[in-house]
N, CA and C of each residue as an Amber inpcrd file, in Angstrom:
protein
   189
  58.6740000 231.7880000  33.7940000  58.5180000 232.7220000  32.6990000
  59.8570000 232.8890000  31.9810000  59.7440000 232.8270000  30.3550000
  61.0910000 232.8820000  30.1000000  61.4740000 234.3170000  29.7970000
  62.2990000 234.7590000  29.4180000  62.6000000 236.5240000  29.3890000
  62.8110000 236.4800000  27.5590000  63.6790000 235.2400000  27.3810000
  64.0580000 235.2600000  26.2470000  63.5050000 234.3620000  24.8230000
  62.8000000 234.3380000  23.6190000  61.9130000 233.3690000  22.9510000
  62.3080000 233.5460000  21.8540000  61.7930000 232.5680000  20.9890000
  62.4560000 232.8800000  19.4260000  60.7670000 232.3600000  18.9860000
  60.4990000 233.5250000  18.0570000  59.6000000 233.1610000  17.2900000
  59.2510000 233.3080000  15.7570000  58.4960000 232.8820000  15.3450000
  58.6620000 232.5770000  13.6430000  57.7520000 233.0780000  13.2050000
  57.4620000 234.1750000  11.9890000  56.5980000 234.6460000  11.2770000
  56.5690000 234.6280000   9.8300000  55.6340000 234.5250000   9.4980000
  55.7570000 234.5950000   7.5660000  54.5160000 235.5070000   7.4190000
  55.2080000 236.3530000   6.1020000  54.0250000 237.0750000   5.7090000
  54.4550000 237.2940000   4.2530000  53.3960000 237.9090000   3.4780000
  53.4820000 238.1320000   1.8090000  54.4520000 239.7230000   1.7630000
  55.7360000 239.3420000   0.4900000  56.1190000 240.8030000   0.4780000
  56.4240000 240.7220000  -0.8080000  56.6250000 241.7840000  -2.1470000
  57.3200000 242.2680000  -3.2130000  58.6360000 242.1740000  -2.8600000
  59.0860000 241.0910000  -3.6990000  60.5520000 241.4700000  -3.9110000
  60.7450000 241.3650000  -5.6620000  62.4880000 241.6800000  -5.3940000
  62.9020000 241.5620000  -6.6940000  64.4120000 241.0280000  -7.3120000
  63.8510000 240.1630000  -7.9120000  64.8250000 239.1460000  -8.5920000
  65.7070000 239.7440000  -9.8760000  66.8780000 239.4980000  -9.9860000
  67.3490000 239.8250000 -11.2640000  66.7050000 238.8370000 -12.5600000
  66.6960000 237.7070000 -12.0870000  66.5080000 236.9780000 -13.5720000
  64.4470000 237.3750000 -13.6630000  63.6950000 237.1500000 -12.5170000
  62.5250000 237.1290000 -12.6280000  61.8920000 238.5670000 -12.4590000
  62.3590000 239.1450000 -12.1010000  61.7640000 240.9930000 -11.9470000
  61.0260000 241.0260000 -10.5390000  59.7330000 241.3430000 -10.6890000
  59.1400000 241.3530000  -9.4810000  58.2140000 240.0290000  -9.0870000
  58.2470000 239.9990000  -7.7710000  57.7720000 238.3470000  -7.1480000
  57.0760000 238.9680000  -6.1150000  56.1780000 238.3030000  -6.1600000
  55.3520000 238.1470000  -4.8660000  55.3510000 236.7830000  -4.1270000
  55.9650000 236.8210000  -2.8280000  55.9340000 235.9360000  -2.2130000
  55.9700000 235.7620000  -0.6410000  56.0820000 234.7780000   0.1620000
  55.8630000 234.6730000   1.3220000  57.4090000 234.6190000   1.7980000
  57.3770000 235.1010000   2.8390000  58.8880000 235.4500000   3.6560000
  58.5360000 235.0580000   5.0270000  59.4490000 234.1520000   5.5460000
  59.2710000 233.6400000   6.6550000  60.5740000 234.2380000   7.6740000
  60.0510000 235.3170000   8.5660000  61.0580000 235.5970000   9.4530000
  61.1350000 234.7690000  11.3550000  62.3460000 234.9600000  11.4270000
  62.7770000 234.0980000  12.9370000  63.4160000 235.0530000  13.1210000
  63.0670000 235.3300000  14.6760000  63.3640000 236.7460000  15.6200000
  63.1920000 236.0950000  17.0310000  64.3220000 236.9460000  17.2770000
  64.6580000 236.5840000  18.8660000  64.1630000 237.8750000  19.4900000
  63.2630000 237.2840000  20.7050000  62.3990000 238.3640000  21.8020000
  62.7670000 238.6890000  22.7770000  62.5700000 239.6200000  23.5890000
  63.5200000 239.6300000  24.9310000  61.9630000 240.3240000  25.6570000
  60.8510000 239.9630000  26.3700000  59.5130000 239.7760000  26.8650000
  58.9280000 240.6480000  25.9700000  58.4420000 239.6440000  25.0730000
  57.6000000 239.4510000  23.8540000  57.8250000 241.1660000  22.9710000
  59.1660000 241.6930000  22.5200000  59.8730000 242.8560000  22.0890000
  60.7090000 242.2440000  21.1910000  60.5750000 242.3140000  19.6320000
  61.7030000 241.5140000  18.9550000  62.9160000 242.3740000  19.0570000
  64.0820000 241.8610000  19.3650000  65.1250000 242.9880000  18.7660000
  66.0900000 241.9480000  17.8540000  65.7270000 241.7000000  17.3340000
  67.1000000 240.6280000  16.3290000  66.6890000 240.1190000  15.7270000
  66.7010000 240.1180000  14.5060000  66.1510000 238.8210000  13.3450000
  67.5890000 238.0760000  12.9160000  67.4040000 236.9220000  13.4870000
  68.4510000 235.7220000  13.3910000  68.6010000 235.5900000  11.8070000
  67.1290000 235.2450000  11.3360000  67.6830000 234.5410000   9.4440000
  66.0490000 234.5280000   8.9670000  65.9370000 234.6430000   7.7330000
  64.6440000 235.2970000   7.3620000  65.2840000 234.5550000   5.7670000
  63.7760000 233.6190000   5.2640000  64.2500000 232.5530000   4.1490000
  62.4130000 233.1620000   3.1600000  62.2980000 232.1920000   2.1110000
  61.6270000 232.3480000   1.8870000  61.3490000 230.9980000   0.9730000
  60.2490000 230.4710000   0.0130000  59.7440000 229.2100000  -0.3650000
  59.5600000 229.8230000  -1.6510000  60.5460000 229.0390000  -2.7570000
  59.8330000 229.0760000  -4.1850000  58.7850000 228.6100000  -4.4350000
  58.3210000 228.8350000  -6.1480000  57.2770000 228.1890000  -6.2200000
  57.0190000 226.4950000  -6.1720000  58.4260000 226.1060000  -6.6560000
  58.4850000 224.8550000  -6.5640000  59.0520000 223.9630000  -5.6490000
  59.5820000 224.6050000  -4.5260000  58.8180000 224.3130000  -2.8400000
  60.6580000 224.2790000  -2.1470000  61.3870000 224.6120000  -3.5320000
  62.8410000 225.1670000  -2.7020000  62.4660000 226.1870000  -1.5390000
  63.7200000 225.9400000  -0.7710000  64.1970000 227.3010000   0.5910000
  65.1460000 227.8550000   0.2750000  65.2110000 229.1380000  -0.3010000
  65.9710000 230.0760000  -0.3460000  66.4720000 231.0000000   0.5870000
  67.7250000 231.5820000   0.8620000  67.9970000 232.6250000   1.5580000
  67.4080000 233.8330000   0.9610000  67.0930000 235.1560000   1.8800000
  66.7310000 235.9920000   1.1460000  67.4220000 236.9380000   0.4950000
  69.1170000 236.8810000   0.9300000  70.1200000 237.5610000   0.4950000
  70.2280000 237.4830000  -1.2360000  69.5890000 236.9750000  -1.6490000
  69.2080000 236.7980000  -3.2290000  68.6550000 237.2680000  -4.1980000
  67.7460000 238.2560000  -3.3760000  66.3180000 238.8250000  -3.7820000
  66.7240000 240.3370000  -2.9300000  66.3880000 241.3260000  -3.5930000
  66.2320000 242.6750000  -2.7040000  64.5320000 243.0150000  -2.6920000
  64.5080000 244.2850000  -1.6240000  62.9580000 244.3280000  -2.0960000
  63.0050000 245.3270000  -2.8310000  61.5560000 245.1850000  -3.7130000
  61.3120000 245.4160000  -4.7270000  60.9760000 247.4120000  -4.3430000
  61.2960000 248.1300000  -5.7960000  61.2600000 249.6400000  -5.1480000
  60.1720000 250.2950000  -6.4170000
C-alpha cells in the first residue's frame, strides 16, 4: 500500500484573462495525497482553444 500518490484532475472553471475577459475553460490539477487526502497541489495548467498548455499563473479567477 502506498501512503503517498499523485493524482490528476481536470474540471471546468471561469477565469479571467486580461486580453480575453472571461473564459470558460478546463483546468487540469496534479496533487500530491498522503492516503487518498490531497494536501499539495504541485502545478495546475490548463488547454487553449487551440490545443496550447498554459500555466495558470496567467489567468486569475474570474470575480
Amino acid at each position: 500500500m502506498r501512503l503517498i500518490t499523485i493524482k490528476r484532475e481536470t474540471k471546468d472553471e471561469q477565469r479571467h484573462t486580461p486580453k480575453m475577459g472571461a473564459l470558460s475553460t478546463k483546468v487540469t490539477y496534479i496533487k500530491k495525497q498522503f492516503l487518498n487526502i490531497p494536501f499539495k497541489t504541485i502545478h495546475k495548467y490548463r488547454e487553449t482553444y487551440y490545443g496550447k498548455i498554459k500555466d495558470c499563473e496567467h489567468c486569475n479567477l474570474a470575480r
